[in-house]
C-alpha positions in Angstrom: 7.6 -5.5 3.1 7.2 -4.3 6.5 8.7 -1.0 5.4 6.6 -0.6 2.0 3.3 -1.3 3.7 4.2 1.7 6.3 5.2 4.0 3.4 1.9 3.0 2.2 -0.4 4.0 4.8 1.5 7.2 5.1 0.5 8.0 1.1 -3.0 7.2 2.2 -3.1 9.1 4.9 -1.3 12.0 2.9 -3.7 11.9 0.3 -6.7 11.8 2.3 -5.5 15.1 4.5 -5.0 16.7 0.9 -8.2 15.8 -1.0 -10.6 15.8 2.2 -13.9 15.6 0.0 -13.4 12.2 0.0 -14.6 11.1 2.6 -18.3 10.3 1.6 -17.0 7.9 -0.9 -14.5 5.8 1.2 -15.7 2.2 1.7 -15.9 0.2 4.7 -12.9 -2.0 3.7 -10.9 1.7 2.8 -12.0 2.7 6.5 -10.3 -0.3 8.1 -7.1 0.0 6.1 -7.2 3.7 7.3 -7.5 2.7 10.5 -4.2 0.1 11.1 -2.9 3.7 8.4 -3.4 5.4 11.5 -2.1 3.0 13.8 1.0 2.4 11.9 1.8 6.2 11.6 0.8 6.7 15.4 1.4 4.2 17.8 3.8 2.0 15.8 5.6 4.3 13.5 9.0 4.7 16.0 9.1 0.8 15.4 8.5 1.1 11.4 10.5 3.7 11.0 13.5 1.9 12.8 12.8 -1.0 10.1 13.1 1.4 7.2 16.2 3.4 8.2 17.9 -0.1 8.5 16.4 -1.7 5.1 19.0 -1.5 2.9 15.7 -2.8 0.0 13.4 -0.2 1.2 14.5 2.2 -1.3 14.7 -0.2 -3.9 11.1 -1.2 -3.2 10.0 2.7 -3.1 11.2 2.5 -6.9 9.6 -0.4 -8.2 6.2 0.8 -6.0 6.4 4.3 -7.8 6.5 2.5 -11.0 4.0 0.4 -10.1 1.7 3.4 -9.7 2.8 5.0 -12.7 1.7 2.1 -15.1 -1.4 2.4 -13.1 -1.4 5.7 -14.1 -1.2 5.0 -17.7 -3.9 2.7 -17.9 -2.9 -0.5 -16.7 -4.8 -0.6 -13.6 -6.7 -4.0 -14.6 -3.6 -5.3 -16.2 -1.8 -4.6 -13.0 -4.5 -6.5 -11.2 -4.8 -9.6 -13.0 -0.9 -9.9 -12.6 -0.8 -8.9 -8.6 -3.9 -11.4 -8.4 -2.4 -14.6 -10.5 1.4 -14.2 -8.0 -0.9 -14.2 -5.0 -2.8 -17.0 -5.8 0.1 -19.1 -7.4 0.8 -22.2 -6.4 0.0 -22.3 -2.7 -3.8 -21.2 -3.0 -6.3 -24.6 -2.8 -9.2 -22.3 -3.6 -7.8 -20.0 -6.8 -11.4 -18.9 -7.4 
């Protein structure tokens, strides 16, 4: 996981330096991911780099991410949600609403 979520904040980060009209529209939420982003890929990245060269899932879990966002892609972004939404909440959430 540890891996995934590094790869992730370097997409963001990617994305962002490519499409910098952006900016007006990010959130305040957005900003703070962007911000541990920026740590992960600056301060911490020897460290989560290290993880990924020696996680023999990572590129298993690159995979199934990408197809993730292509479903997303297709149209399934609130189908996507719902399911992401009902495995976090299941069973260990006292408060599902």
């Amino acid at each position: 996981s540890q891996s995934l979520n590094f790869a992730v904040s370097a997409a963001f980060l990617a994305t962002l330096a490519r499409h910098e009209g952006i900016g007006p529209y990010l959130t305040p939420s957005f900003k703070r991911h962007l911000e541990a982003a920026r740590m992960h890929l600056t301060k911490d990245a020897g460290m989560f780099l290290e993880f990924s060269a020696m996680n023999p899932a990572f590129p298993a879990a690159l995979e199934e991410f990408g197809k993730v966002l292509a479903e997303i892609d297709s149209g399934r972004l609130n189908e996507i949600a719902v399911e992401a939404a009902a495995w976090y909440r299941a069973p260990t959430d006292p408060n599902p609403n």
